[in-house]
C-alpha positions as a printed NumPy array, in Angstrom:
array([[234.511, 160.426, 136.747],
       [232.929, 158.088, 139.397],
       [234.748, 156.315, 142.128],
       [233.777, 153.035, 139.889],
       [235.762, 154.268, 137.113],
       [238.989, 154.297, 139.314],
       [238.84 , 150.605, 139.28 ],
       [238.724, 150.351, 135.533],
       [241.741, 149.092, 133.661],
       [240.709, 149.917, 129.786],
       [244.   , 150.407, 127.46 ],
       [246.338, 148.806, 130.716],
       [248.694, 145.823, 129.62 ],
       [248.679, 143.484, 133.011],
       [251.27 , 140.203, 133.413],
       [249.913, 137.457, 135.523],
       [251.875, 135.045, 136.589],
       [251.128, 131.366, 137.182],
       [247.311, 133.02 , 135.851],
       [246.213, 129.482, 134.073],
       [244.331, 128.28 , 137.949],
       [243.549, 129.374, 141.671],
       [244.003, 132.786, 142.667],
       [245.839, 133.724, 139.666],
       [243.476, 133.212, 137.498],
       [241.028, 134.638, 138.902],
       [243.03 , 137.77 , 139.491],
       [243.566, 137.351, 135.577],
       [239.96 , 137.59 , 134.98 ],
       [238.962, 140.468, 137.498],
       [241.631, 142.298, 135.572],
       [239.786, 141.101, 132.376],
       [236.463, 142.352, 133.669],
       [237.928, 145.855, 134.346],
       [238.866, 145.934, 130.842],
       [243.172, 144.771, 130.997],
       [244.349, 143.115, 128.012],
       [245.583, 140.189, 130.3  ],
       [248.64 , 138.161, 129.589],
       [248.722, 134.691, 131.326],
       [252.645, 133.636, 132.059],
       [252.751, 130.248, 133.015],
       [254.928, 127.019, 132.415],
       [251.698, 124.822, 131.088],
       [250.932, 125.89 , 127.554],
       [248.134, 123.659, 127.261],
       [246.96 , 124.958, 130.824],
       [247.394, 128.432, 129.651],
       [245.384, 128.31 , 126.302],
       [242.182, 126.714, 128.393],
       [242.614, 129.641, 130.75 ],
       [243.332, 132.379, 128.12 ],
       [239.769, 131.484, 126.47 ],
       [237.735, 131.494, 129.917],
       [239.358, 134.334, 131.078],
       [238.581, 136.139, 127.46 ],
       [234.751, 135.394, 127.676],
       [234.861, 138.076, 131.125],
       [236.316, 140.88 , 128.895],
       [238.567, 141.912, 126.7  ],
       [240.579, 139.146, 124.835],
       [243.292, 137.354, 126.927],
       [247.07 , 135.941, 125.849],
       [249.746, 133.508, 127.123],
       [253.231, 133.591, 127.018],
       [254.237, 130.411, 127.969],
       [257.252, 131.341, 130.621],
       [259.414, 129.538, 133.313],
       [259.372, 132.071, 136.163],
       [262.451, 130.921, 137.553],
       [264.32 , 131.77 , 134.503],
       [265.359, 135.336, 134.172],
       [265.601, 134.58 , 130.152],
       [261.609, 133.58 , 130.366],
       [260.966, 136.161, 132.016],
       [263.162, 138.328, 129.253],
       [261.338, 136.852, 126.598],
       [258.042, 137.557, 128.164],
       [258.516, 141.334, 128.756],
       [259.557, 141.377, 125.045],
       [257.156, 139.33 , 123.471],
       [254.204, 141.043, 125.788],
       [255.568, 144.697, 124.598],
       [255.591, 143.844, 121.166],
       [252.539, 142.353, 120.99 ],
       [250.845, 144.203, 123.024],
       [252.753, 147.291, 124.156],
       [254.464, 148.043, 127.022],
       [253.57 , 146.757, 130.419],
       [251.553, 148.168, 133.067],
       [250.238, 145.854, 135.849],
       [252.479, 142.769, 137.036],
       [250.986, 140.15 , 139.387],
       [253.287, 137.538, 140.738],
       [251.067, 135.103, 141.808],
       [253.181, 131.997, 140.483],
       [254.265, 129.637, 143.467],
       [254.38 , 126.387, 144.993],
       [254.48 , 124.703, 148.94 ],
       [255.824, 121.696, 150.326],
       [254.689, 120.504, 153.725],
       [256.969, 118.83 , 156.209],
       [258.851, 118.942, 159.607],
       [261.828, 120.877, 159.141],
       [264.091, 118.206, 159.79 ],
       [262.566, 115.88 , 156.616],
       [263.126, 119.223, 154.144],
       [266.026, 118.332, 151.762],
       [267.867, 120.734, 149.888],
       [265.807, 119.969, 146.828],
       [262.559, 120.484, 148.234],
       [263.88 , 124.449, 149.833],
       [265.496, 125.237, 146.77 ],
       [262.267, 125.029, 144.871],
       [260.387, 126.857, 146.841],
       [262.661, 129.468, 147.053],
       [263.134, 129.859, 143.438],
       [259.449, 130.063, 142.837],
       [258.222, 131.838, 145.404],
       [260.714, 134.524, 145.913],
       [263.386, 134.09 , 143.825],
       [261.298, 134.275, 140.851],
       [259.157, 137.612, 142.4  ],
       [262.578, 139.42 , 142.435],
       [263.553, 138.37 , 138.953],
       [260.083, 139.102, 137.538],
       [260.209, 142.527, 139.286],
       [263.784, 143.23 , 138.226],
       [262.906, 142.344, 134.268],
       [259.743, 143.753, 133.925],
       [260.328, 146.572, 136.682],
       [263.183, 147.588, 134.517],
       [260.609, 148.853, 132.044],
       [258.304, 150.331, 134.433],
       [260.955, 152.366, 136.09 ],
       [262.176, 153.614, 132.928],
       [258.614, 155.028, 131.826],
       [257.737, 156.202, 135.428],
       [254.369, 154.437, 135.335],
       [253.693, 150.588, 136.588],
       [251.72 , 148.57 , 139.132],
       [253.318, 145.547, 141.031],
       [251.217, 143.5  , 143.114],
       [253.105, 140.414, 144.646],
       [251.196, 137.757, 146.04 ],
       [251.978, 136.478, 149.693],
       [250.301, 134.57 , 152.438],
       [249.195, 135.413, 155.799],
       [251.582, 132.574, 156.214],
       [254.581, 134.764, 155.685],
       [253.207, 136.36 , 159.442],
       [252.349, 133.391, 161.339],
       [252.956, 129.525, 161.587],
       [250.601, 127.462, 160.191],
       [249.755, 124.258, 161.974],
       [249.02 , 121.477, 162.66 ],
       [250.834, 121.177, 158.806],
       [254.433, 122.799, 158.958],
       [255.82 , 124.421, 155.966],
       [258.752, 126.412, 156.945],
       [259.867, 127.048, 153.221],
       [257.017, 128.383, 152.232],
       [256.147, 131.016, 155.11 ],
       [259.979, 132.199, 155.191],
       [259.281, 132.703, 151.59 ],
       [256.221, 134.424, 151.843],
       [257.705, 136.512, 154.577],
       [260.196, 136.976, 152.077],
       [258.062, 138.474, 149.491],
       [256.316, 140.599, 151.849],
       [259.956, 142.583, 152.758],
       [260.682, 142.649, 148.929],
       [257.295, 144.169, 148.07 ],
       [257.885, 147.047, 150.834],
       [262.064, 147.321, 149.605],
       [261.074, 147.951, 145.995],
       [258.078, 150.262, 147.198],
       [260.565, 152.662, 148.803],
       [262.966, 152.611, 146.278],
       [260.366, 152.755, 143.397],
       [258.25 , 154.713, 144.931],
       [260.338, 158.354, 143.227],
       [260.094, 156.906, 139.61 ],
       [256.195, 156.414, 139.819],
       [255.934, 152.8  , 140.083],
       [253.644, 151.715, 143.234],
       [254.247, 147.722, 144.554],
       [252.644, 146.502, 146.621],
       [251.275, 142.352, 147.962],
       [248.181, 140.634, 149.104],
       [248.572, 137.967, 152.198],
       [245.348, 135.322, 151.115],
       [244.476, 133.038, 154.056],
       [242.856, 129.58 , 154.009],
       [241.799, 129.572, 150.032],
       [239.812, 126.765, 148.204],
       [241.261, 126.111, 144.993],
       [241.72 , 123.777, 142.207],
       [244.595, 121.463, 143.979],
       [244.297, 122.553, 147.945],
       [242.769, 119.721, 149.94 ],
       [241.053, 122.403, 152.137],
       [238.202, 120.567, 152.518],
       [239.484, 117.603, 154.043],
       [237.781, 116.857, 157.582],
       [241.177, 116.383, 159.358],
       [242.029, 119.9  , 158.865],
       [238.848, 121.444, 159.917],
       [239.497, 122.496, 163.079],
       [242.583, 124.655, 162.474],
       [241.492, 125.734, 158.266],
       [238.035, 126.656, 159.294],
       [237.024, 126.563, 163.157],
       [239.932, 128.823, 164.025],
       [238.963, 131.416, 161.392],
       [236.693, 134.321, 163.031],
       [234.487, 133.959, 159.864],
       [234.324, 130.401, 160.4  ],
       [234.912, 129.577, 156.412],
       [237.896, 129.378, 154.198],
       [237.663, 132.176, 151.123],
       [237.331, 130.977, 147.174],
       [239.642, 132.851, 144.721],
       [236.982, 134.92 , 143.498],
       [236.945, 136.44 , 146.827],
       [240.514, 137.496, 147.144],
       [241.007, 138.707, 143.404],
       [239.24 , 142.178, 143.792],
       [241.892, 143.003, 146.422],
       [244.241, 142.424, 143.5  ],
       [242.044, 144.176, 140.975],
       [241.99 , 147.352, 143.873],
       [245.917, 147.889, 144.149],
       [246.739, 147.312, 140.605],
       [243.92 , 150.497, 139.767],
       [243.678, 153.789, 140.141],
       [241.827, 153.486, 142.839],
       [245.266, 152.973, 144.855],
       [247.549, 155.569, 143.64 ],
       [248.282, 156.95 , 146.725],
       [248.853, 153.104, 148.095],
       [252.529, 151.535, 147.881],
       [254.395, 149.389, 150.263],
       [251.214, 147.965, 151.52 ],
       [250.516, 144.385, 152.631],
       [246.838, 143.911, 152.091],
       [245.469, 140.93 , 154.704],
       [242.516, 139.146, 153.223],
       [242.167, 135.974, 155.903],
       [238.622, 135.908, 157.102],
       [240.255, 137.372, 160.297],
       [242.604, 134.379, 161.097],
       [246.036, 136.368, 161.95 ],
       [243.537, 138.452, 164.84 ],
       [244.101, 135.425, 167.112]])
């Protein structure tokens, strides 16, 4: 065996949440490439059927399971539709979330709550449920996604929601680690920086100075850059890896 084949996922079951854009899908389809069957849980069936074919022309045939991360009787359903489908699970990405930016004075109750409940509510939930399963077979892969935001503040847009809930992910992925770490089931996160996707507004001019200028590399990253970082702790290659919060920012949280 090569170091190469470390990185291969052939016969694994992997669960990626919010996978139908961005980063998640293209975690989805690095996983896809390594050989994963690759289930894409999302809220947007219609979103998740255009992803599930893309993501099946990179490997081995994709699925979707259309699910409401914030509901723990989704995320039920998913873990038992996936494992009867499909068979049990191996890999679970929570990737799903969302961001509101204002001064923390503007930030209704509303506007927390759902961040909260989709950012780190739904992580512990999804980890709970489909945990559950991994803990009882002593095998599984967790890899929660977080944001370098969740160890600085961002400006000159605040966002206090999100950050304290990517902060909030990071402490979950390193609670579960410990406690999982007995009953062979590794978790650990990724903190993206500055990322161009489908819906960020990353290239707007106003923002250039502190989304590009004030990154060492002097360029924001695209998804396909932070997915092999995904691909990496959900793999072999990582077994000896848990409780880790992998930093892939261009160098921005140096400063």
């Amino acid at each position: 065996m090569s170091v190469l084949d470390l990185f291969r996922m052939d016969g694994k079951v992997a669960v990626v949440t919010g996978g139908n854009r961005g980063i998640g899908k293209a975690i989805a389809t690095a996983l896809a490439e390594a050989g994963a069957t690759v289930v894409v849980a999302a809220r947007d069936a219609e979103r998740n059927e255009q992803a599930v074919a893309e993501i099946s022309k990179a490997g081995t045939a994709a699925h979707a399971v259309t699910t409401d991360v914030t509901s723990r009787t989704d995320l039920v359903n998913l873990r038992n539709t996936v494992t009867e489908r499909l068979g049990p699970i191996d890999v679970l990405i929570n990737n799903a979330g969302v961001g509101i930016h204002g001064e923390s004075l503007t930030i209704d109750d509303e506007g927390w709550d759902r961040v909260m409940a989709t950012n780190l509510d739904a992580v512990w939930k999804a980890s709970q449920v489909i945990g559950e399963q991994m803990v009882g077979r002593r095998s599984g892969a967790i890899v929660n996604v977080g944001s370098m935001s969740g160890m600085i503040i961002n400006r000159p847009q605040w966002h206090a929601p999100y950050a304290v809930s990517k902060a909030g992910v990071h402490h979950l992925t390193r609670s579960l680690a410990a406690e999982w770490a007995p009953h062979g089931v590794r978790v650990n996160a990724i903190a993206p920086g500055y990322t161009k996707t489908e819906i960020s507004d990353i290239d707007d001019p106003q923002w250039k100075h502190y989304w590009i200028d004030e990154v060492p590399m002097q360029r924001y990253a695209q998804s396909a850059e932070i997915a092999p970082s995904a691909l990496y702790l959900a793999s072999a290659a990582s077994t000896f890896v848990t409780g880790e919060i992998l930093v892939i920012d261009g160098g921005y949280t140096l400063w």
